[in-house]
N, C-alpha and C positions, 0 to 999 in steps of 0.2 A: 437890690432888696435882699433882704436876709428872714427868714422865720423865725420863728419864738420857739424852743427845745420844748417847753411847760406846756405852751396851752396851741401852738399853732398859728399862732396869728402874724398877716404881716409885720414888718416894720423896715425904716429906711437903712441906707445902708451906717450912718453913720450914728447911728443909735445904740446906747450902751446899755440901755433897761430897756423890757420890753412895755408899750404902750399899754396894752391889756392889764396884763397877771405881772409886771414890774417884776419879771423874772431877771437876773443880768444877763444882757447878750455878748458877753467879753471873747473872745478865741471864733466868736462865729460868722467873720467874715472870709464869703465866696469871694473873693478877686478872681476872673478867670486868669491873670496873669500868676497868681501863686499855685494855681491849679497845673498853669502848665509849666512852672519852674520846678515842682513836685514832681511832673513826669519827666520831663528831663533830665533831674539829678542821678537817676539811676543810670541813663546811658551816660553821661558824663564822666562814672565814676571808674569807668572799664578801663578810661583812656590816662586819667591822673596815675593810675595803678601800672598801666603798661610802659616799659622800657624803650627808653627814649633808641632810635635808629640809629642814632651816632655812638654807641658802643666803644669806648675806648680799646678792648681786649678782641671784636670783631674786629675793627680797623687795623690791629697788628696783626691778625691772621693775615688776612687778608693782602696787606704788606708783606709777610714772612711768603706767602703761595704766590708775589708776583715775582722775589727777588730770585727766588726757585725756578721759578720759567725761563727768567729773562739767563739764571745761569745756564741752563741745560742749553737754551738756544744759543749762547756763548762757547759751550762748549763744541757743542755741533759744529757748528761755523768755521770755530776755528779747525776741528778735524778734517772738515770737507778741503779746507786750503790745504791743510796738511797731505791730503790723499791728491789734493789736483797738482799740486809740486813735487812728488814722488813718482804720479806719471807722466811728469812733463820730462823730468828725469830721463824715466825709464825711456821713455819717447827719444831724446835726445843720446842716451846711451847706447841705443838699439842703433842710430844711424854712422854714429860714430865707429861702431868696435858690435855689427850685430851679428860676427860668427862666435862672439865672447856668451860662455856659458854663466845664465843668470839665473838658475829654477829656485835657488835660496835667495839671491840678492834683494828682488823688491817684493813687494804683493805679490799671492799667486791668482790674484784674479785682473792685473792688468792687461794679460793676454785674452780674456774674454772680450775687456773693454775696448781694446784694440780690432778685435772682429767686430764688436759692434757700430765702432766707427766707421771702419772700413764697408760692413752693410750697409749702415747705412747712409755716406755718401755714394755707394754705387746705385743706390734705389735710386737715390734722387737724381743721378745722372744718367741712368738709363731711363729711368721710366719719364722722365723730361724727354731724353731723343727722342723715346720712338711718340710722347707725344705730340714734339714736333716733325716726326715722319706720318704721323697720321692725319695732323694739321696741311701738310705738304699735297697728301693723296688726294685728301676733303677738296682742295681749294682745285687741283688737278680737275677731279669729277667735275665741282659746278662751273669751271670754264668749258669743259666740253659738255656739259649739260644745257648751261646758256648757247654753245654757239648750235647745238640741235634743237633750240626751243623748247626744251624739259623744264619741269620742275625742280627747285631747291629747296623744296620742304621734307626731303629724304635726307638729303646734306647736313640741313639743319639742324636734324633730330636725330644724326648721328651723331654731330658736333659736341651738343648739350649731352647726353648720354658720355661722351670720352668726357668731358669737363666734370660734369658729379660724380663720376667713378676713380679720377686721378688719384684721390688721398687713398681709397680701398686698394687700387693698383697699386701705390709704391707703400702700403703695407706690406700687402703678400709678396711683393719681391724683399723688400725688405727680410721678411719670415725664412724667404727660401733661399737666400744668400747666405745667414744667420744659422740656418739649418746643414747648409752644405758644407760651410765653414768647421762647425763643429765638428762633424759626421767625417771629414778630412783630417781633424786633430785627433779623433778616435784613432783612426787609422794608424796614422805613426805612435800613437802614445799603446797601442797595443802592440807593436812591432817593436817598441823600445820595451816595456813590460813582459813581451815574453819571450822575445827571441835575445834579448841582450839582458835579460834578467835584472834589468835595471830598478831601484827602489823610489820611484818618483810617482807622484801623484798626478791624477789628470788634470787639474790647473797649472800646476807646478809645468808639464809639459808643454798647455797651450802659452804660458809666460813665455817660456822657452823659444818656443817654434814662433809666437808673435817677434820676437827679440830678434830673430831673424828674417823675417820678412816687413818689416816696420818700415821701411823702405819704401816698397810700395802703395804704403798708405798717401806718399807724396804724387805720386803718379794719379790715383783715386781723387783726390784730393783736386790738382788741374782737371782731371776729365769733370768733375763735378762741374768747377767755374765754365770750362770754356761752353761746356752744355747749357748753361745756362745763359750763353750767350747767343748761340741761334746762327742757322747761317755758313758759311763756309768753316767756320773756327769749329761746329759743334763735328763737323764731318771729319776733321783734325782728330778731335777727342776722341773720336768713337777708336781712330787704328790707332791711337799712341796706347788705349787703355787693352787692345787685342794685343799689341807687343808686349 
């Protein structure tokens, strides 16, 4: 139904005069469906107006910042190879010819890396024995605990205690191998520094003094393996790595 502008009075919807006062009723039809296409056209028009997502000139950024990634992590990669072939080198040079002075020749931090290989396969081959010397003890007790009629829930909750603490245990050995080693390089690179007035730096020195002891990193090395095999071979490892 629609109203009359002029006088007020009903009329139907498809009436073009009005019944009354024969006013024209032209433009005065309510559809609620134009009602709400009127309020719609305003949110519709935010979205005709906004920039489509597909961006030609974002999509090349975007390509330029992945081709950049993907190079840096090319370049990386390839230097890592570069630096693991230079101390495999040096590794190999060392066992060759390791009274040969090298404090220019390669990196002067392969002799850090060399101690810390050296740490840390000792961690893991000591702190492996003595967990299986402690393993040895454990089982020792609860046989003679069992043949006195005791308890195993002291054993037990030793056991589980040495098992969640292993990783914490061959850190700090780890640490203190790592430390001693160092704290031993100090030693002669201050004896070479002042008492032989030598111009060498302190990596330059530990390169040096690794170069010559590089050797033993093969003995370290077996003691690691046979430790980890348990058993008469670990008891091997223990005096070949005291020698």
């Amino acid at each position: 139904m629609q109203t009359c502008p002029n006088c007020g009075a009903t009329n139907s919807v498809g009436a073009k005069f009005c019944t009354t006062c024969g006013k024209p009723l032209k433009d005065q039809t309510t559809d609620p469906t134009d009602l709400t296409g009127a309020k719609e056209q305003p949110e519709d028009q935010p979205k005709a107006d906004s920039q489509p997502q597909d961006d030609p000139e974002m999509k090349a950024e975007m390509e330029r910042q992945r081709q950049v990634q993907a190079r840096i992590r090319a370049e990386q990669m390839a230097q890592f190879k570069q630096s693991s072939r230079g101390y495999w080198n040096y590794l190999v040079d060392s066992w060759k010819k390791p009274s040969q002075i090298v404090a220019k020749q390669f990196n002067q931090w392969f002799g850090v890396i060399s101690m810390a290989l050296w740490a840390l396969m000792g961690s893991i081959a000591v702190g492996r024995a003595a967990q299986a010397g402690v393993s040895t003890v454990e089982n020792a007790g609860s046989s003679i605990s069992s043949l006195l009629g005791g308890d195993d829930s002291t054993t037990d909750s030793v056991n589980s205690a040495v098992q969640s603490n292993a990783i914490i245990v061959y850190f700090k050995f780890f640490l203190l191998l790592m430390i001693g080693m160092l704290a031993f390089g100090l030693v002669g690179f201050l004896f070479r520094k002042w008492a032989q007035h030598e111009t060498i730096s302190y990596l330059e020195y530990t390169t040096d003094l690794m170069h010559r002891c590089n050797l033993n990193i093969i003995l370290v090395f077996c003691f690691m393996i046979f430790s980890l095999m348990g058993g008469l071979v670990q008891l091997l490892s223990m005096i070949v790595i005291m020698l």
